[in-house]
N, C-alpha and C positions, 0 to 999 in steps of 0.2 A: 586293835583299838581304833583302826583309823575308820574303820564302818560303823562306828558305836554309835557317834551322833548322827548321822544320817539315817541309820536304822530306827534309833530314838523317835528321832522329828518324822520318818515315815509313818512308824508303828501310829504314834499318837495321834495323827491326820487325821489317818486311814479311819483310823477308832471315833473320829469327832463325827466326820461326814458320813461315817457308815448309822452312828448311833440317831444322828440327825434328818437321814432318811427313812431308819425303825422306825424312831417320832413320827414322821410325818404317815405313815401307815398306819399307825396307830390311829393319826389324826381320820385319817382316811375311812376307817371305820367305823368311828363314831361318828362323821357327819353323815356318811349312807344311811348308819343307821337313825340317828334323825330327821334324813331329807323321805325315808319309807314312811317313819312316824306322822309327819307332815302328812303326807301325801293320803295315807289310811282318813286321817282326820279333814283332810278337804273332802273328800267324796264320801263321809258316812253319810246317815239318812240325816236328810234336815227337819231343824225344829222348829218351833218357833221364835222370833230374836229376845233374847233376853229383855225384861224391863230396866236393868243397868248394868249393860253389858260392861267388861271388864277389857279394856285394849291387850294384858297380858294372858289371862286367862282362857279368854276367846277369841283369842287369835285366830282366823283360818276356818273358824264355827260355821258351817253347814246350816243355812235357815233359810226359812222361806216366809214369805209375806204378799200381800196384797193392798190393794189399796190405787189411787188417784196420783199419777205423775203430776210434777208442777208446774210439766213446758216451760219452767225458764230454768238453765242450767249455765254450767261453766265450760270451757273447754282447755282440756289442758294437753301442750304438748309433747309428743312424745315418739318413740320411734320401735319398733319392731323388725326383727330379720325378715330377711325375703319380702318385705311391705314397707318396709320405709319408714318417711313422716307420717304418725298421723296425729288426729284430734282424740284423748278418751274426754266426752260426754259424760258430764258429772251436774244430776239434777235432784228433785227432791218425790220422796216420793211418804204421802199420809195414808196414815191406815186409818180402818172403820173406828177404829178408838182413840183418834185424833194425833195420834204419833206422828211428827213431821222427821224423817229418816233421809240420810243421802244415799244417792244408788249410781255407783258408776255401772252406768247401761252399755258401756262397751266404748268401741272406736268407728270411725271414719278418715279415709285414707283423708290427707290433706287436698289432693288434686278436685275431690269431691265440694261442692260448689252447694251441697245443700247445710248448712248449720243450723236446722231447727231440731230440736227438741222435740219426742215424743210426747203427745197429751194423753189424758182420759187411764177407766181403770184398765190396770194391766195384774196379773198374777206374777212374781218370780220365785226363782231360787239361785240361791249363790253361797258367799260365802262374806263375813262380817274379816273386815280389814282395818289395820291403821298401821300406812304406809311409811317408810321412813326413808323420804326421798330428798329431804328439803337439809341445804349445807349452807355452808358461808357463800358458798357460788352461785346457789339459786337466785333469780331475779326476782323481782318482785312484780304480783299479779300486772298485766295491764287490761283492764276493764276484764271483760268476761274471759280473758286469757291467762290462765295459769301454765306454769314451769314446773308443777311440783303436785301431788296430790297433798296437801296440807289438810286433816282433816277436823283440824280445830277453826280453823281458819275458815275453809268452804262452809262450816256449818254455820258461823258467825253469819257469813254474805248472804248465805240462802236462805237463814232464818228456822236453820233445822238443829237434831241433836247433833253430837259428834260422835257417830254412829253410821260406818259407811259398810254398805252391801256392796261388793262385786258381783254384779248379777252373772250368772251361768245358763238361764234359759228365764226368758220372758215373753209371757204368752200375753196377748198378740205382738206379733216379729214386729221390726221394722228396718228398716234400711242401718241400723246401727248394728254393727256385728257384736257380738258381748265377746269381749276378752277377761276370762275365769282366772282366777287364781290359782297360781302353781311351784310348784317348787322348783321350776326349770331354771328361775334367775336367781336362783340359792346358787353362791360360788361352790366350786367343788374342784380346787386344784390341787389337791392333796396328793395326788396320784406324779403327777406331772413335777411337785416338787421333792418327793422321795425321787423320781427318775433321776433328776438333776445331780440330789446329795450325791448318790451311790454312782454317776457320773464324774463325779468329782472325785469321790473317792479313784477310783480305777485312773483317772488323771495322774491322783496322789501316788498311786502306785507305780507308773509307769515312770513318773518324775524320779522316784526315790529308786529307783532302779538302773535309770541312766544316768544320776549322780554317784552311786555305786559302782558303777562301770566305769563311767571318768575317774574315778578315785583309783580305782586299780590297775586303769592303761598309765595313769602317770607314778605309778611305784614300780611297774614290771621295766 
């Protein structure tokens, strides 16, 4: 009897943290398989942008468009691995059918000293976004400086729809690199917190093993 409880309280750990790292594999599978889903849908062929696009609907939407940049834009900052600080370049861009559209055209490291804006017509393709970056902690704009892609907000200041392109290739380049839209800053720890659980677990085990051992050096 004297193993009961401790065998009890082991059993049922072991079962909690074991069950709790199943979960998170579970979990683990279902976001691969929607960060693929993603990913299929960023790179289909593009179309043209919807006349009222939908932020849920067309999320990640593959389109292309043309039209007149409006050389005045925003810059908002922000940072990237292995590059640092930089500026993403957020300006306007009208199509032949009077559509006035936002189009983040990409970044510029910060250390770069040029902050003008792209003019004149250009072709792109990218992907239609509405980003959800903006918390209790974001600051608010200073002059042409944003913290946040806000795209209710930029469209108000630019005077356009709320309707942003990530551009992925704009013809003619310029000194702005385009940063595309990707599934690569979709979190994905799932993997690493079933590690953990089932970590725990084997702890659990080991615990409830060397309490069973003390229990029985102090009756022999």
């Amino acid at each position: 009897m004297r193993y009961l409880f401790p065998a009890i309280l082991g059993i049922c750990g072991i079962a909690i943290l074991v069950s709790l790292g199943t979960w998170q594999l579970r979990r683990l599978a279902w976001k691969e398989a929607m960060l693929a889903e993603i990913d299929a849908r960023i790179t289909a062929a593009p179309v043209a942008v919807p006349a009222t696009p939908d932020p849920k609907a067309d999320r990640y939407l593959p389109v292309e468009a043309e039209g007149d940049l409006g050389g005045e834009g925003l810059m908002v900052l922000a940072s990237i691995k292995q590059v640092g600080a930089i500026h993403r370049f957020i300006t306007t861009l009208t199509t032949p059918a009077g559509r006035v559209l936002l189009v983040d055209l990409g970044y510029r490291r910060i250390v770069s000293a040029d902050a003008s804006v792209p003019e004149g017509a250009v072709r792109l393709t990218g992907n239609l976004h509405w980003p959800e970056e903006i918390d209790s902690y974001t600051p608010t704009p200073d002059g042409t400086l944003w913290f946040a892609r806000d795209v209710p907000a930029m469209a108000e200041a630019l005077g356009a729809e709320p309707v942003l392109i990530v551009a992925r290739e704009v013809t003619p380049g310029s000194s702005i690199t385009p940063l595309p839209v990707s599934s690569a800053g979709i979190p994905n720890d799932h993997l690493e917190y079933a590690l953990t659980w089932f970590g725990l677990a084997l702890v659990w085990l080991g615990m409830t093993l060397f309490l069973m051992w003390r229990i029985k050096r102090r009756t022999v």
